[in-house]
N, C-alpha and C positions, 0 to 999 in steps of 0.2 A: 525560492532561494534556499530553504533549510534544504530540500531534494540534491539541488546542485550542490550543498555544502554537505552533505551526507554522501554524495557521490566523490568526492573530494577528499574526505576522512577515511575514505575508506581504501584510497586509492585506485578509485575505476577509472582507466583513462579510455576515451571512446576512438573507433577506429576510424581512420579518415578525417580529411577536413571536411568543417561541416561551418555553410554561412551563416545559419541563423537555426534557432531553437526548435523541434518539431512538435505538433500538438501533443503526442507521447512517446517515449521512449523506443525504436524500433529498429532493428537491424542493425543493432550495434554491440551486439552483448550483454547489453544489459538486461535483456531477461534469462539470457543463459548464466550469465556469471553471478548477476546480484538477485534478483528477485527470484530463480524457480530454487537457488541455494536457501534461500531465506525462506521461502514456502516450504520447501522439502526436506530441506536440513541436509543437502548431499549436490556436489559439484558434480556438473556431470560429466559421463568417460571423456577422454580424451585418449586417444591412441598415444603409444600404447596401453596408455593407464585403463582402470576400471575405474566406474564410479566410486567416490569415497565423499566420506560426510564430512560436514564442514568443519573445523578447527576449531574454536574457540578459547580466547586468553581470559581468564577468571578477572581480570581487573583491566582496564575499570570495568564493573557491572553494568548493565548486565554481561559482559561478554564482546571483543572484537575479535573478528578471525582473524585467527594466525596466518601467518604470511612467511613465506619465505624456505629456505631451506629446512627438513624435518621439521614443520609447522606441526605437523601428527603428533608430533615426540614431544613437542614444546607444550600443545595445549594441556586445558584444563579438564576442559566435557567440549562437548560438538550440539551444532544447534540442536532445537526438537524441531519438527516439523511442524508447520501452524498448520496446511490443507494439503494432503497430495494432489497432484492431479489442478494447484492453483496457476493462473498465467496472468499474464498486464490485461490481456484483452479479454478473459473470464470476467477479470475485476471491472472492467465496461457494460457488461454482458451482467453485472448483479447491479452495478447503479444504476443502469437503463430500467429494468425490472423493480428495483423499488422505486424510481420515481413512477411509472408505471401504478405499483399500487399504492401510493399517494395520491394519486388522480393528476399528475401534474398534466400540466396542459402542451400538446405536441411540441406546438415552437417553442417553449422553453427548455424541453426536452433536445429535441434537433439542435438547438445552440450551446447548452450544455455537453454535448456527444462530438459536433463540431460537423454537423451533417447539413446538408444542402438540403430543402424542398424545395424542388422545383412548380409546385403546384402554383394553382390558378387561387387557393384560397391559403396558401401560405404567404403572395403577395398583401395579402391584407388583414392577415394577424401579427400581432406584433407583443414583445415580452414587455412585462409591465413590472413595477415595483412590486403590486400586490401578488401576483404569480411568485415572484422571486424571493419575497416574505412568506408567504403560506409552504412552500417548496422547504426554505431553512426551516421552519417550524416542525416539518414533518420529521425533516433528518431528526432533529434537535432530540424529536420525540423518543425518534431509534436509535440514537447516543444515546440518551441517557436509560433507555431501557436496557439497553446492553451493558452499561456501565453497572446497573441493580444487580443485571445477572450473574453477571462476574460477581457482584461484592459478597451474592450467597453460596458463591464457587469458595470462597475467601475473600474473608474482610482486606487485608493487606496484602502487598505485592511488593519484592525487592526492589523493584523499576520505579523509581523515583517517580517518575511525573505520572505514572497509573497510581502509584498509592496516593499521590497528593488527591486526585480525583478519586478516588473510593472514602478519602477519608472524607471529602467536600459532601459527598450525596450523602455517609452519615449523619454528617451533621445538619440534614435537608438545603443542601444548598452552595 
């Protein structure tokens, strides 16, 4: 719900009618318009135009792209780029991989992905509480390791809901 309410604030409308929700976002634009903008920091060409980086309106913080006639002119600063080279189905391709070295277990993996086994021994495994408990446990682990590492990148952050989390792990908790 926040994804579709972030998609909505930001005014992405998707193209086509469309009956029902797809398992991720595809063929819609919205990895060209929202997320490789957001990975990259830069929309991409469109004839005639050349590539140009994103917009960005100083308030509210951190930042919404600007929109609309001489958007360039109006902004503040333009995104930074978080990964070049990042896409929706990379980002599949890194959770598969760390569940992966979590040890998680196939069929929880395959249903997490949204993938079929057709096997003779996928018939008779099946996803359990504990699989689905030890699996959050792992993430849990590499959130909050990544949340430490940011905090000795810098203890505080302008972004409201990362400093309230930087400032939680100082206080152990």
């Amino acid at each position: 719900m926040r994804v579709e309410k972030a998609i909505v604030d930001l005014g992405f409308v998707r193209g086509g009618a469309v009956s029902g929700h797809a398992a991720h976002w595809r063929r819609n634009g919205y990895a060209t318009w929202l997320f490789t903008p957001a990975a990259s920091g830069w929309y991409p060409k469109k004839a005639p135009q050349e590539a140009r980086p994103v917009p960005v309106l100083g308030e509210p913080w951190p930042g919404v792209p600007a929109q609309g006639r001489n958007a360039g002119e109006r902004a503040d600063a333009c995104w930074l780029p978080i990964a070049k080279g990042l896409t929706p189905h990379g980002l599949r391709h890194t959770h598969r991989t760390m569940m992966e070295n979590l040890g998680t277990e196939k069929v929880l993996m395959d249903e997490r992905m949204g993938h079929l086994d057709g096997s003779v021994s996928a018939r008779y495994a099946h996803v359990t509480p504990g699989m689905r408990r030890r699996l959050m446990l792992g993430f849990t682990e590499q959130w909050e390791a990544a949340l430490d590492a940011r905090r000795v990148m810098s203890p505080r952050s302008p972004v409201a809901v990362l400093d309230r989390l930087l400032l939680t792990r100082r206080r152990g908790g």
